[in-house]
C-alpha positions as a printed NumPy array, in Angstrom:
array([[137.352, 120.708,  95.092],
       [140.491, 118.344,  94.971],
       [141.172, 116.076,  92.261],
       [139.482, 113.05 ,  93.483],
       [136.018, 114.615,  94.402],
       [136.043, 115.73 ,  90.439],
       [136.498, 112.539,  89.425],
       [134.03 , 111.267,  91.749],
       [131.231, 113.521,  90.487],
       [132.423, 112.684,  87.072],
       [132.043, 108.909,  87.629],
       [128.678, 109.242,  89.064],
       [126.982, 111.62 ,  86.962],
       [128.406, 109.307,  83.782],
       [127.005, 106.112,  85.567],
       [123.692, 108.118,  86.399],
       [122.987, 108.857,  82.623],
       [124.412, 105.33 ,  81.087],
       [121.627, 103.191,  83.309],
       [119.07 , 103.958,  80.992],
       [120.531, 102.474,  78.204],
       [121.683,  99.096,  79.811],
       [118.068,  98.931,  81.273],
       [117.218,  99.327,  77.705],
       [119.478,  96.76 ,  76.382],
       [117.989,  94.824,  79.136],
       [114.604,  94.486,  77.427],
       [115.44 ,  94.222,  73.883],
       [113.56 ,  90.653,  73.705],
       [111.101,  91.435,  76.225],
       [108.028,  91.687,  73.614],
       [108.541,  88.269,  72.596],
       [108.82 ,  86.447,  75.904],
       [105.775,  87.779,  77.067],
       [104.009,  86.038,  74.578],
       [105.254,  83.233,  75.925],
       [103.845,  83.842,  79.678],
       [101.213,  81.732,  81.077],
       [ 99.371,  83.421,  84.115],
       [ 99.576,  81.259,  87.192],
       [ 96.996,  79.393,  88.298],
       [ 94.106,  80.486,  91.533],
       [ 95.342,  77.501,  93.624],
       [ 98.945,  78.349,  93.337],
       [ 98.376,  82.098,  94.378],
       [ 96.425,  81.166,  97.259],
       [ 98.817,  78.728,  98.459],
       [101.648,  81.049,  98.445],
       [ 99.337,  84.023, 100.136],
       [ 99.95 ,  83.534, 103.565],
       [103.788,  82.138, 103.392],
       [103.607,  85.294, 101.65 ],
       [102.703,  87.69 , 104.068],
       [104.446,  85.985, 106.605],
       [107.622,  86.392, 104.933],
       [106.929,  89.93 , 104.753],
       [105.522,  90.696, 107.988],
       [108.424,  89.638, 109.156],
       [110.739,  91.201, 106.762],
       [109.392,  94.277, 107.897],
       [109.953,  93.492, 111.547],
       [113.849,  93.271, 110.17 ],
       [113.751,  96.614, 108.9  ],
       [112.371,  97.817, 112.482],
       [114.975,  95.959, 114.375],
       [117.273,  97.293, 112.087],
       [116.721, 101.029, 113.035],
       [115.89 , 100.218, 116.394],
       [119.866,  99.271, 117.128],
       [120.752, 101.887, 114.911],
       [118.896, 104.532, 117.438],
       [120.711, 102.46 , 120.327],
       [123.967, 102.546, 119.075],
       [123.772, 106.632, 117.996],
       [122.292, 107.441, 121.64 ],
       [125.349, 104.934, 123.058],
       [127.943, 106.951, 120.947],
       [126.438, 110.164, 122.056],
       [125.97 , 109.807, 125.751],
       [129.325, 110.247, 126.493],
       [129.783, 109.846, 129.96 ],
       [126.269, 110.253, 130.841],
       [125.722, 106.907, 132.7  ],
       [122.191, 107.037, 132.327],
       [122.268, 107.575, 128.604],
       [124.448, 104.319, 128.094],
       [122.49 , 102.759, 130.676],
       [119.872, 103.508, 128.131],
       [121.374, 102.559, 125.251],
       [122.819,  98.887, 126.749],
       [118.994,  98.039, 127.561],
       [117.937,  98.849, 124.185],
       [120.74 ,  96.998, 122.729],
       [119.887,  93.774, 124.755],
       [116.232,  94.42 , 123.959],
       [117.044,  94.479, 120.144],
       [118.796,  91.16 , 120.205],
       [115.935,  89.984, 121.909],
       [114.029,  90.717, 119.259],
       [115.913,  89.676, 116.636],
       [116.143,  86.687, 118.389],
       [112.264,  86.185, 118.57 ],
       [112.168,  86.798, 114.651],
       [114.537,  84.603, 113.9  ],
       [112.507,  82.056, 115.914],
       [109.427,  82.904, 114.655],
       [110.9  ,  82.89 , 110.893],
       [111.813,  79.167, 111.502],
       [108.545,  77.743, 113.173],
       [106.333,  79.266, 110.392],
       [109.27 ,  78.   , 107.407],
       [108.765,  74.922, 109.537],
       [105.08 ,  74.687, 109.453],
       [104.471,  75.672, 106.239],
       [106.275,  73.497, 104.611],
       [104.65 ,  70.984, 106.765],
       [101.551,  71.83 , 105.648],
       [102.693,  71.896, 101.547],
       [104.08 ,  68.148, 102.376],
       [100.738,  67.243, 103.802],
       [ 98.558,  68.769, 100.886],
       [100.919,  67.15 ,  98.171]])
């Protein structure tokens, strides 16, 4: 190993075993201040439920997208001059940004109607 891959492993391994003890210095008042925690109310969780899961669902959706032009672009770098391989690849491209295109959409009609709906109710 050369000089700076030593280091590197040095560096990491050190930063590896110090996080414990700024997560620990982290929490030093953390007995206290939960003392001082309310639990939130029935009405507010409910309310927030379904913005909730929508934010989530299509969070999720993201992380598919994600990986889906991920694939696309690994089968476009690999097809070489297989035409039918990048002719794959293209088409799952343009069907990503479709996608991300509909999720984007949908993010901003149902940020749009919910807080619609929270106006309404208040």
């Amino acid at each position: 190993m050369n000089f700076i891959e030593k280091n590197l492993i040095r560096a990491s391994v050190a930063a590896t075993l110090l996080l414990p003890a700024a997560a620990h210095a982290q929490l030093s008042n953390a007995a206290q201040n939960l003392q001082n925690v309310t639990p939130p109310s029935i009405e507010k969780e409910a309310t927030n439920l379904i913005p909730n899961l929508i934010d989530g669902a299509l969070s999720v959706l993201g992380i598919i997208f994600l990986f889906y032009v991920l694939y696309a672009g690994f089968l476009y770098m690999t097809a070489e001059e297989d035409t039918k391989k990048t002719g794959k690849a293209k088409d799952m491209l343009r069907n990503g940004i479709i996608g991300l295109i509909i999720i984007i959409a949908s993010y901003a009609i149902a940020n749009f109607v919910i807080s619609t709906l929270n106006n309404v109710a208040a």
